[in-house]
C-alpha positions in Angstrom: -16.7 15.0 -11.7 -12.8 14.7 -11.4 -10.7 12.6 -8.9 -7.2 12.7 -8.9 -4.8 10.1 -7.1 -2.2 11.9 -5.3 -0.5 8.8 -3.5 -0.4 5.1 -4.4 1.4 4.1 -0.7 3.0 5.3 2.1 6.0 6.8 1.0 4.8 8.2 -2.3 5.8 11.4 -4.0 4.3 14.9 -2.9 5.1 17.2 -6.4 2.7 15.1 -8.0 -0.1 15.6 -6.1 0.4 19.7 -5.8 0.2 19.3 -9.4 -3.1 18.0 -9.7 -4.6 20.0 -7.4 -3.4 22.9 -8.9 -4.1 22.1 -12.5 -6.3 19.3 -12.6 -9.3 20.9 -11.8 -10.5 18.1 -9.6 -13.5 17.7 -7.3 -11.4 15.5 -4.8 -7.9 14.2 -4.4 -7.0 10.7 -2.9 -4.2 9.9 -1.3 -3.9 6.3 -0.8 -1.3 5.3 2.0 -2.0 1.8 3.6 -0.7 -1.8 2.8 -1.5 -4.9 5.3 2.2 -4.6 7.2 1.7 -0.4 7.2 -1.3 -0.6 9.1 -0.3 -2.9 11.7 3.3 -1.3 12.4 1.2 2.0 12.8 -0.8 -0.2 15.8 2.4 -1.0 17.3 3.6 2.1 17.0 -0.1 3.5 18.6 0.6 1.4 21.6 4.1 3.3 22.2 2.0 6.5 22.3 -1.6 6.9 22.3 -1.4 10.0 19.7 0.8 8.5 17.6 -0.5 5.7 14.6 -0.8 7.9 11.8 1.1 8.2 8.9 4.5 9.6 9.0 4.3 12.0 6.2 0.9 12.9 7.3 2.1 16.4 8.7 4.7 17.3 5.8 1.7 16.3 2.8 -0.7 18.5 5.1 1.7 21.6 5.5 1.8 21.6 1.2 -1.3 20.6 0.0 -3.7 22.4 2.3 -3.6 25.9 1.5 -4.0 25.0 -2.2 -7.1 22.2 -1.2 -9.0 25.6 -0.2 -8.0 27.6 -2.6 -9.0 25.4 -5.0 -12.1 23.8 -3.4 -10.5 20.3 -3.7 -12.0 18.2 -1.1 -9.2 15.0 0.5 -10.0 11.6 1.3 -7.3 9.5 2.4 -6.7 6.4 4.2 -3.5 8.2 6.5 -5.2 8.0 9.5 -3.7 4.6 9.9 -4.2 3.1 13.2 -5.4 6.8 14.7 -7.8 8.8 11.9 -9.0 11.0 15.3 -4.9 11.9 16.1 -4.6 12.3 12.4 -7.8 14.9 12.4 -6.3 16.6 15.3 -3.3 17.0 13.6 -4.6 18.8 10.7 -6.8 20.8 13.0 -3.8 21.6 14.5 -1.8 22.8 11.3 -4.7 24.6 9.5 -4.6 26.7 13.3 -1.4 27.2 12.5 -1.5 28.7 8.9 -4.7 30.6 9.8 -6.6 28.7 7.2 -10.7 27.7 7.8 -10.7 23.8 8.0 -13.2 21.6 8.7 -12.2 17.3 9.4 -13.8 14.7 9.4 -12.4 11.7 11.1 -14.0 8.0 10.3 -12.8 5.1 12.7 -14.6 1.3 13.1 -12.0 -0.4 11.4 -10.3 -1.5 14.3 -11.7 -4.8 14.8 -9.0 -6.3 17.8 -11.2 -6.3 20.5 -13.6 -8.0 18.6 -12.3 -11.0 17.0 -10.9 -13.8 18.7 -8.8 -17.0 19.4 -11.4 -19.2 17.4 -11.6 -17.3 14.3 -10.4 -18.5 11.4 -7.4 -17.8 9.2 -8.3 -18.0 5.6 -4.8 -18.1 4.3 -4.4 -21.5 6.4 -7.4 -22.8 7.7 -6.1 -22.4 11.5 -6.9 -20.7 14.3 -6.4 -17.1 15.0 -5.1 -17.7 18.5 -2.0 -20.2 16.5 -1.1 -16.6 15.5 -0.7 -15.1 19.2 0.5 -12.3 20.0 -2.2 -10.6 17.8 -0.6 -6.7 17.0 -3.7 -5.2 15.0 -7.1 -6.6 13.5 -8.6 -3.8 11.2 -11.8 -4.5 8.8 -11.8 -4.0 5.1 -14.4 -0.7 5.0 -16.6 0.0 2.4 -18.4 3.1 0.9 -20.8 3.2 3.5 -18.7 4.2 5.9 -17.2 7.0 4.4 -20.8 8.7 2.6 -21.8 10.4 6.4 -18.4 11.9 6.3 -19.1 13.1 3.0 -22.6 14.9 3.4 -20.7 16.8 6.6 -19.2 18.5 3.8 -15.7 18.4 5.5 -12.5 19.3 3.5 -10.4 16.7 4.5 -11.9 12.9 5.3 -9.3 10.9 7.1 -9.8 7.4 7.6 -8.6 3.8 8.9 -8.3 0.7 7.1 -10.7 1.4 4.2 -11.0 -0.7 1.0 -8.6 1.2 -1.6 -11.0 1.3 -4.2 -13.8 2.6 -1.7 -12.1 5.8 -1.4 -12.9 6.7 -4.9 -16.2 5.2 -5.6 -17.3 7.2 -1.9 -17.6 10.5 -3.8 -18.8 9.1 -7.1 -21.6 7.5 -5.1 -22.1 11.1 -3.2 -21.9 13.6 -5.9 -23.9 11.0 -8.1 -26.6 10.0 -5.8 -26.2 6.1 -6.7 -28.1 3.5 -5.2 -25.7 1.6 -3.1 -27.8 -2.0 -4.9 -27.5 -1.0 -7.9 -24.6 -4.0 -8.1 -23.5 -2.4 -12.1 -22.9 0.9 -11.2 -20.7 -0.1 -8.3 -18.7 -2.8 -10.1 -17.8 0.3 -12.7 -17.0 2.7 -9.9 -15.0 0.0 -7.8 -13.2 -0.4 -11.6 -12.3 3.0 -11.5 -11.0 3.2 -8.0 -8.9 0.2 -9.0 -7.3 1.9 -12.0 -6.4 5.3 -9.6 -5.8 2.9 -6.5 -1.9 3.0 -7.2 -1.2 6.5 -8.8 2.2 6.4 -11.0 1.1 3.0 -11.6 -1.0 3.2 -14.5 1.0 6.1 -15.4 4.0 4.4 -16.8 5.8 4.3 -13.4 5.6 0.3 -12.2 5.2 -0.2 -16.1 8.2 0.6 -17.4 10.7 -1.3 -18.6 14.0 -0.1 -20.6 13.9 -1.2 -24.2 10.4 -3.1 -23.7 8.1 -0.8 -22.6 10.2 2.7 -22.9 8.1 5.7 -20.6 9.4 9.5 -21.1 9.6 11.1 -17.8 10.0 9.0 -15.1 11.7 12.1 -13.3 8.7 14.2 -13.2 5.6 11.5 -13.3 2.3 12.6 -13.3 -0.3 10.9 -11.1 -3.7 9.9 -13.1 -7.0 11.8 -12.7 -10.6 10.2 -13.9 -13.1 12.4 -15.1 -16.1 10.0 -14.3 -19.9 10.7 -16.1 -22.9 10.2 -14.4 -23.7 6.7 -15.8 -20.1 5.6 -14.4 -18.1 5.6 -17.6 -14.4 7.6 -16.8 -11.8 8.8 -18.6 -8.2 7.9 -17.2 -6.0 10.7 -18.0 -2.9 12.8 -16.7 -1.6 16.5 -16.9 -0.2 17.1 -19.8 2.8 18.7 -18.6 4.1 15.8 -17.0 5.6 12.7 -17.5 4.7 9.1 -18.0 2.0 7.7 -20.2 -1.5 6.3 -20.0 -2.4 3.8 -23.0 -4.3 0.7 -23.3 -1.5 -1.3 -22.1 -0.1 0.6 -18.8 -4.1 0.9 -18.3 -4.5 -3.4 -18.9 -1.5 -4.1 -16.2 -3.3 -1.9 -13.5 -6.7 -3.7 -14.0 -5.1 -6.9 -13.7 -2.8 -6.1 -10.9 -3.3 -7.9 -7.6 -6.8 -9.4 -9.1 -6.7 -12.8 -8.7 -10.1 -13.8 -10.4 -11.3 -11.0 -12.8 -14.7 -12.4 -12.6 -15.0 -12.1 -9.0 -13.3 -9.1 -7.5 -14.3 -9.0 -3.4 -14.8 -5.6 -1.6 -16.9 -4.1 1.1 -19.3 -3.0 -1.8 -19.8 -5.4 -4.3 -18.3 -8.2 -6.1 -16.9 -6.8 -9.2 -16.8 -8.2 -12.4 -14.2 -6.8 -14.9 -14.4 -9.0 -17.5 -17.1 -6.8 -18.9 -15.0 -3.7 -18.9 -14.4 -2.5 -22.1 -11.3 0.0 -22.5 -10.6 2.4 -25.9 -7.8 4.8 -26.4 -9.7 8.3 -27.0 -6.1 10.7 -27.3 -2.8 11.1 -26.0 -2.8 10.0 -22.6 -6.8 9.2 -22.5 -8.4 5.9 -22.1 -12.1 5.4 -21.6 -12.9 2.6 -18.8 -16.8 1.4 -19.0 -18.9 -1.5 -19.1 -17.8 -3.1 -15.5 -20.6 -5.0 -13.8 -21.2 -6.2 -9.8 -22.7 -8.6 -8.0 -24.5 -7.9 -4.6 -21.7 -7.1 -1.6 -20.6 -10.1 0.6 -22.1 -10.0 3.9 -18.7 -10.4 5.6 -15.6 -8.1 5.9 -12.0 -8.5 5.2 -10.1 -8.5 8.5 -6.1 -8.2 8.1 -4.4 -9.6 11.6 -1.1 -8.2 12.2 0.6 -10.5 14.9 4.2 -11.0 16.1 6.3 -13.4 13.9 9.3 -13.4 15.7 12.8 -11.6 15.0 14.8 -11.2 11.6 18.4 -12.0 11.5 20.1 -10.9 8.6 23.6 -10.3 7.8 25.6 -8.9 4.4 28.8 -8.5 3.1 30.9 -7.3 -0.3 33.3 -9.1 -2.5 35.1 -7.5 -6.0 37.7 -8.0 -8.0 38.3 -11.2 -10.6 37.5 -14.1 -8.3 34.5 -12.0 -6.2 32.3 -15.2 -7.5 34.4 -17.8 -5.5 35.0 -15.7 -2.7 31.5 -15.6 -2.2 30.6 -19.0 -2.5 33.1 -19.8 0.2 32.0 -16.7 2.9 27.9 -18.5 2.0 29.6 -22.0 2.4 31.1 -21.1 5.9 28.3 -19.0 7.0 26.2 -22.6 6.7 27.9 -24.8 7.8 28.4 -22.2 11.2 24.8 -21.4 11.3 23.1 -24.0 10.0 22.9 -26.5 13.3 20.9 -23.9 15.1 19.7 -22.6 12.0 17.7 -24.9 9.9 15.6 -22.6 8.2 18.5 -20.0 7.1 18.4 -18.1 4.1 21.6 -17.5 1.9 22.0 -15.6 -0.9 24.7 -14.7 -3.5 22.9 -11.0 -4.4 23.0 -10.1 -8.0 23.1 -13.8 -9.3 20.6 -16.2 -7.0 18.9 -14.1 -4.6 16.0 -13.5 -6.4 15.0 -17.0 -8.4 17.3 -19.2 -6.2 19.2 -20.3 -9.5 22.2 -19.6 -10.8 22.4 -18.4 -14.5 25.0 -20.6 -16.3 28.3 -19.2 -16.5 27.5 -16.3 -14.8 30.8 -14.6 -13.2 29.9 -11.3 -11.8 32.9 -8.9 -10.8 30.9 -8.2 -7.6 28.8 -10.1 -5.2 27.1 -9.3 -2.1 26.4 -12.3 0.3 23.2 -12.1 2.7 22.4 -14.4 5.1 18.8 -14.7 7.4 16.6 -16.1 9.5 13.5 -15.9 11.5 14.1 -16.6 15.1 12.5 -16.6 18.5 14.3 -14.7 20.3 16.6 -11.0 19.8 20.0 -12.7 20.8 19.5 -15.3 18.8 18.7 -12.7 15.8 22.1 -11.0 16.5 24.1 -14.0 16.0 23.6 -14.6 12.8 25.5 -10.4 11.5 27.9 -11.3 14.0 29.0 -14.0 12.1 29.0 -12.4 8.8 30.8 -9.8 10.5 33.4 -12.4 12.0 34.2 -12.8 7.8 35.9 -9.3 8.2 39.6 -10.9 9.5 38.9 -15.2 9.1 38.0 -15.1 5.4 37.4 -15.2 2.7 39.9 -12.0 1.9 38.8 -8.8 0.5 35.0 -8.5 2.3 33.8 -5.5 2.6 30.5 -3.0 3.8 29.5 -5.6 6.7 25.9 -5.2 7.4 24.2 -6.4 10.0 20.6 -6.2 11.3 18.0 -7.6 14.1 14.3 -6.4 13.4 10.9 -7.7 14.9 9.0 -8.9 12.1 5.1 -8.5 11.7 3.1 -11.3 10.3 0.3 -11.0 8.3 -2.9 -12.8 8.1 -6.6 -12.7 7.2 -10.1 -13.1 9.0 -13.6 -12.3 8.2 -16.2 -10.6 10.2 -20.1 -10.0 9.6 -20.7 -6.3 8.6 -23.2 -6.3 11.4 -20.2 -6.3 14.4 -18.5 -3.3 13.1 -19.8 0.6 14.6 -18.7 3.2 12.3 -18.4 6.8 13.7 -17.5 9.8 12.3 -15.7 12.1 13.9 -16.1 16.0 12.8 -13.8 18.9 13.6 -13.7 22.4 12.9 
């Protein structure tokens, strides 16, 4: 069988996706679309209007890829339902009508967990109470394969989830069009493996790889997004169209299996607890590398929860300097920004952008010709957010001389942090439209 990855995140690329669909010849396509913060603006933005909470580009990927989904018999499973899988179903429902194009959806909700979990829970990040974190946004469970498999024997065309494991989304249909016992701990280490690997699409094909004179990629301006072509005993082949650019070698293959593992040994999800220090990995061809020999351990009998709550309000202000002394004229708009702001400010940022915003150290004798100062902080309240671009923007006519492109900015900001929750709390339905 063949599963392509046509979306690493939100925001990702469409071309590359039509692309696969189109030539890959692929069972199923996978667009992955949620990170902790996504999910939980996507609940705020739910409460502002009940049919809202999907993804924003769910409509404009729909609109492309469906008519080529049927035509090619290319079933989707995607995580863009966000906060509102059933609005997202309608949606598509809604669009196939449109095109006059035979669709059939299935929608798969649980996830949300925020009427379930409370005060006393604890945080694993910090050891504190959940009801420290008040005002709790969102509270969506980490879901696993089995929640996805009814959605699969309806035989839908399009699955559209929640807050689902990213590396369930891909071992789902291996599971399906395999017939694997869910305890057979092996076979789901090597298919949560190969999720992994296609979790993050450009990823592994050169795209968060590359680096100029290091690690040189051809084609970053047309990337292609990987496909596996996955055996019935679980080994795969991570591979691209040929046609486009990028590259998929041992190494950009290495940096995805390690990426965001902490403990190789001992990877959590809904379905197992990996172990990829087994996995063996062998360059084949150009652009093919075969992934087998992962292992598992049986599944945790707790879920991942990710609590969005309300942090407070971002402050932030920015302004330009040039010319041969840009470096001192910076130092001095940061020194007076402090020494205003700091009394009611204790916690504000400050940044010289381009020569210590980023490792808060200065490279010795550094002198950039242009500098861009930035200033924030977290606050309480809104107004006291807005002070802190008003006084950058105050630097406009009492100095330094020369700023330029003020920038100010107020924005709520969403925490993040995470719970767990036994598997045996959480009702899974599945939704199906036609």
């Amino acid at each position: 069988m063949r599963i392509g990855s046509g979306a690493g995140f939100a925001g990702d690329r469409i071309e590359p996706a039509i692309a696969l669909v189109e030539q890959g010849n692929l069972d199923y396509l996978i667009l992955e679309g949620l990170a902790e913060r996504t999910i939980a603006l996507a609940q705020k933005h739910k409460k502002t209007n009940q049919t809202h909470g999907y993804n924003i580009y769910l409509e404009e990927r729909i609109r492309v890829l469906l008519p080529v989904l049927l035509k090619k018999n290319v079933r989707l499973i995607t995580n863009m339902g966000a906060a509102n899988p059933v609005s997202a179903a309608n949606k598509i429902m809604e669009i196939a009508k449109e095109m006059g194009l035979p669709c059939k959806v299935a929608a798969v909700t649980g996830d949300d967990v925020v009427d379930k979990v409370n005060g006393e829970y604890e945080v694993w990040e910090t050891g504190k109470r959940l009801k420290e974190y008040e005002p709790i946004i969102s509270a969506n469970a980490y879901l696993g394969i089995e929640a996805l498999l009814p959605a699969l024997e309806t035989d839908a065309n399009i699955i559209v989830t929640g807050r689902v494991a990213d590396p369930s989304l891909v071992l789902a249909p291996i599971v399906h069009h395999y017939k694997w016992d869910l305890e057979h701990y092996d076979l789901m280490g090597q298919g949560t493996l190969i999720g992994h690997l296609l979790e993050c699409a450009g990823q592994i094909t050169g795209g968060y790889f590359a680096d100029p004179g290091r690690k040189d990629v051809e084609g970053l301006d047309h990337l292609g997004f990987p496909y596996a072509i996955i055996e019935p005993n679980g080994t795969a082949t991570i591979t691209k169209l040929a046609n486009t650019g990028g590259v998929v070698n041992l190494q950009t293959v290495k940096e995805q299996l390690l990426y965001e593992i902490h403990d190789p040994t001992h990877y959590f999800t809904p379905d197992c607890i990996a172990d990829f220090s087994t996995a063996q990995l062998k360059e084949i061809g150009k652009d093919k590398v075969l992934v087998y020999g992962a292992t598992g351990k049986r599944k945790p009998d707790s879920l991942k929860v990710s609590v969005g709550y309300h942090a407070g309000f971002l402050g932030e202000g920015e302004i330009s300097y040039a010319g041969s002394s840009a470096f001192q004229r910076g130092e001095l708009a940061q020194q007076i920004l402090e020494k205003r702001l700091l009394p009611n400010y204790p916690e504000l940022k400050s940044d010289l952008i381009g020569v210590s915003s980023l490792h808060h150290g200065q490279f010795a004798g550094f002198q950039p010709y242009e500098v861009r100062v930035r200033v924030a902080a977290l606050c309480e309240t809104e107004d006291e957010a807005s002070r802190i671009g008003h006084e950058v923007e105050s630097l406009y006519t009492n100095g330094p001389a020369g700023g330029g492109g003020a920038r100010k900015r107020v924005e709520e900001v969403i925490g993040i942090v995470s719970t767990f929750i036994k598997r045996e709390e959480i009702t899974v339905k599945t939704q199906v439209l036609e």
